[in-house]
C-alpha positions as CSV (number, residue, x, y, z in Angstrom):
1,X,11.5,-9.1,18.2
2,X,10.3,-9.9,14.7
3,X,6.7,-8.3,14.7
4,X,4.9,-4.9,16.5
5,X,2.0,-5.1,18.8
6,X,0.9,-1.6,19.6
7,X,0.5,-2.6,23.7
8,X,1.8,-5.3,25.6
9,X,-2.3,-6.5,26.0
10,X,-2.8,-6.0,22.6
11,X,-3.3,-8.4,19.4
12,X,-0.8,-8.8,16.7
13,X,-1.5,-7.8,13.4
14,X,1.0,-7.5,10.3
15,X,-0.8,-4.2,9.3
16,X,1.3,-2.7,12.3
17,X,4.1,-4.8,11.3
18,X,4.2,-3.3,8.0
19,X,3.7,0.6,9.4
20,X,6.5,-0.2,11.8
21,X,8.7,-1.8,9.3
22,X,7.9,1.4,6.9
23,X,9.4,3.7,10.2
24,X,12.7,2.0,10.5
25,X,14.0,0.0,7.2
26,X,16.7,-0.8,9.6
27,X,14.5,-3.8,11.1
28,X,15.9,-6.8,9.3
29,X,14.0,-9.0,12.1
30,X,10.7,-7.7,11.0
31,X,11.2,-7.4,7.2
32,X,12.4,-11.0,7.4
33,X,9.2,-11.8,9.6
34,X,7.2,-9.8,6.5
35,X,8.5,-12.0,4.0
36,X,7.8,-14.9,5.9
37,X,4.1,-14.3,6.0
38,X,3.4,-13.0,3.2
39,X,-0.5,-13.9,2.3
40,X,-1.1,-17.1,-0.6
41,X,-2.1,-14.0,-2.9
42,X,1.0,-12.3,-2.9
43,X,0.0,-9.2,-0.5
44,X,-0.2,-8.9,3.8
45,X,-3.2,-9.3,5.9
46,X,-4.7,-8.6,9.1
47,X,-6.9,-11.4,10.7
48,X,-8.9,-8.8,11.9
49,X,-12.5,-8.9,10.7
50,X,-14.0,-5.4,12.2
51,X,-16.8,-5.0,8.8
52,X,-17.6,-9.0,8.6
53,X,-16.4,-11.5,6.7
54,X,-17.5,-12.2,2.9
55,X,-15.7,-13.4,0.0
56,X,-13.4,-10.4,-0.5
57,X,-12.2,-10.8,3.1
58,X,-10.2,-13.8,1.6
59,X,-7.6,-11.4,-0.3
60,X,-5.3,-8.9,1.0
61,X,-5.3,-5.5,2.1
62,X,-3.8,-4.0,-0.8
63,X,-3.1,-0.7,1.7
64,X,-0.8,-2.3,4.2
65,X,0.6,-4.4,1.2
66,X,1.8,-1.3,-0.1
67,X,3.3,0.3,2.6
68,X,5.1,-3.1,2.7
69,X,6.4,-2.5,-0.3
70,X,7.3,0.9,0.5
71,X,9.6,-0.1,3.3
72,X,11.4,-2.8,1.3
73,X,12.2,-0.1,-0.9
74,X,14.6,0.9,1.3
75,X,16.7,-2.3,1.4
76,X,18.7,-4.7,-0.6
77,X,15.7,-6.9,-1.3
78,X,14.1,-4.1,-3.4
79,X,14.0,-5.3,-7.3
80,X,16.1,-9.0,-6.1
81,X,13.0,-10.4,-4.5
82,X,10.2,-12.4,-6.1
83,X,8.3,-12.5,-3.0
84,X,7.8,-8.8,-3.5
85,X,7.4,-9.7,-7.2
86,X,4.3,-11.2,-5.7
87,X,2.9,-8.1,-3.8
88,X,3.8,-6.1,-6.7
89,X,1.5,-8.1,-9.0
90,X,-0.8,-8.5,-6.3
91,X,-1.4,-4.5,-6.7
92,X,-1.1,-4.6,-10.1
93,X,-4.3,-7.2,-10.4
94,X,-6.2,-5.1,-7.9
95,X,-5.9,-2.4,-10.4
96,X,-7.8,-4.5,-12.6
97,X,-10.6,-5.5,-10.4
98,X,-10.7,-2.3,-7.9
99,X,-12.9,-4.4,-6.0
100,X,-12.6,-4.0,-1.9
101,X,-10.7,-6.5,-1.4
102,X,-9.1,-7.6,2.6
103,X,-10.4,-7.2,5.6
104,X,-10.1,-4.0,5.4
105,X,-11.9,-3.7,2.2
106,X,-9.1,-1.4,0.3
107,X,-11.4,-0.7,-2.5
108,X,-10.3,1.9,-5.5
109,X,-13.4,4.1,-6.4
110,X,-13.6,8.0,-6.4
111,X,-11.6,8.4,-3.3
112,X,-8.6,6.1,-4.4
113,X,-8.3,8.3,-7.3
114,X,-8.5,11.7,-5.9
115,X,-4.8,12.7,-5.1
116,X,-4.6,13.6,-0.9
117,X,-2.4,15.2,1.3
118,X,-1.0,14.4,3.4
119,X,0.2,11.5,1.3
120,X,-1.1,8.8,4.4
121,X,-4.0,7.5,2.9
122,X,-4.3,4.4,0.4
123,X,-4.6,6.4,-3.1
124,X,-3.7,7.0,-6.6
125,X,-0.1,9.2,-5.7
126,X,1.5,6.5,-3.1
127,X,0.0,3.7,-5.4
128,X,2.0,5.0,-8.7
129,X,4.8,6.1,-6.4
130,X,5.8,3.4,-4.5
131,X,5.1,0.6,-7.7
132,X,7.8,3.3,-9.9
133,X,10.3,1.8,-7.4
134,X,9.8,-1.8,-8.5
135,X,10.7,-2.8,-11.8
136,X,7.7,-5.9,-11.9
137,X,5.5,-2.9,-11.7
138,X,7.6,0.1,-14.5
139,X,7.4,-3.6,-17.1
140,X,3.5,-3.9,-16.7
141,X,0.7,-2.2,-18.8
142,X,-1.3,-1.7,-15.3
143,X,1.5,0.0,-13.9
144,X,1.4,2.8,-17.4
145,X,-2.1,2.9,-17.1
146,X,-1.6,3.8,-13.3
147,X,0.5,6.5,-14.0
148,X,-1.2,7.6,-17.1
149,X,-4.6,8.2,-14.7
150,X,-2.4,10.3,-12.5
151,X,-0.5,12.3,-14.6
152,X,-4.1,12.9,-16.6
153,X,-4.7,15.0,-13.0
154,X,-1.6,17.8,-13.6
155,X,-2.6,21.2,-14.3
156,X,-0.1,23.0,-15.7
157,X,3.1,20.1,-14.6
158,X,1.6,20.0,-11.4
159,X,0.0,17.6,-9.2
160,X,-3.2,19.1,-7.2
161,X,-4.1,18.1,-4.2
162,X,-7.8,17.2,-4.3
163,X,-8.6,16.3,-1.3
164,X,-7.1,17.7,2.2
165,X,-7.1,17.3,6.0
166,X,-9.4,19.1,7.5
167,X,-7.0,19.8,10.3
168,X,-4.7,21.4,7.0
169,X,-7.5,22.9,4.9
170,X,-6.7,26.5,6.0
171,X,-3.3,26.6,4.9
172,X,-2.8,28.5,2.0
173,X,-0.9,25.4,0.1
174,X,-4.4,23.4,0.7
């Protein structure tokens, strides 16, 4: 099997693709299938349309493109690939416009930038953390700026967790 479908009824998009892919780095089949549909701007896609269509719906989802990139961390592509290259750029650029961009409409405002826990959401920590893996990102301006932004969030050395689950805001490290 090169791709994930969450049922047997149900559609096929790369955003589950790309979470499976991130579970077991072991599935060659399904990174290879990644690579091979890779979006013309450098990032992955879902053809799923669920808050309209409109220009930005042309682009990317810069979230599943990123957990993308976190799973190819993990293999012998990472750093030897210019297809990744791409997706690494194509992050790097949406730090630029922060624009919601996909179909999802991955956007970075005032929630992207607020560190969360736990680290599952598209924002500033698995953004800077994932990119420090890929050399196309640790050579680019966008990339120190990045990191910069975050690091301008330590108190005292240490990152704080602005925002938490509900389901986890009791526990005394929230």
């Amino acid at each position: 099997m090169r791709s994930i479908r969450l049922s047997t009824q149900g559609t096929i998009y790369p955003c589950h693709t790309i979470n499976a892919a991130n579970a077991d780095s072991r599935l060659r089949h399904t990174l290879g299938h990644l690579l091979d549909i890779q979006h013309s701007d450098g990032g992955w896609r879902c053809n799923k349309f669920s808050f309209g269509r409109g220009p930005e719906t042309d682009f990317s989802n810069p979230g599943p493109t990123l957990i993308a990139l976190d799973a190819f961390r993990f293999t012998d592509f990472l750093n030897k690939e210019r297809v990744l290259d791409r997706a690494v750029g194509f992050l790097l650029d949406h730090w630029t416009t922060r624009k919601p961009l996909g179909p999802c409409h991955y956007g970075m405002g005032t929630l992207f930038m607020q560190v969360e826990y736990p680290f599952g959401n598209h924002n500033i920590f698995p953004y800077v953390y994932v990119l420090s893996f890929y050399d196309r990102a640790k050579e680019d301006e966008r990339f120190r700026e990045a990191l910069s932004t975050l690091e301008s969030r330590l108190v005292d050395g240490k990152l704080v967790v602005e925002r938490t689950s509900r389901k986890l805001a009791g526990l005394a490290f929230c």
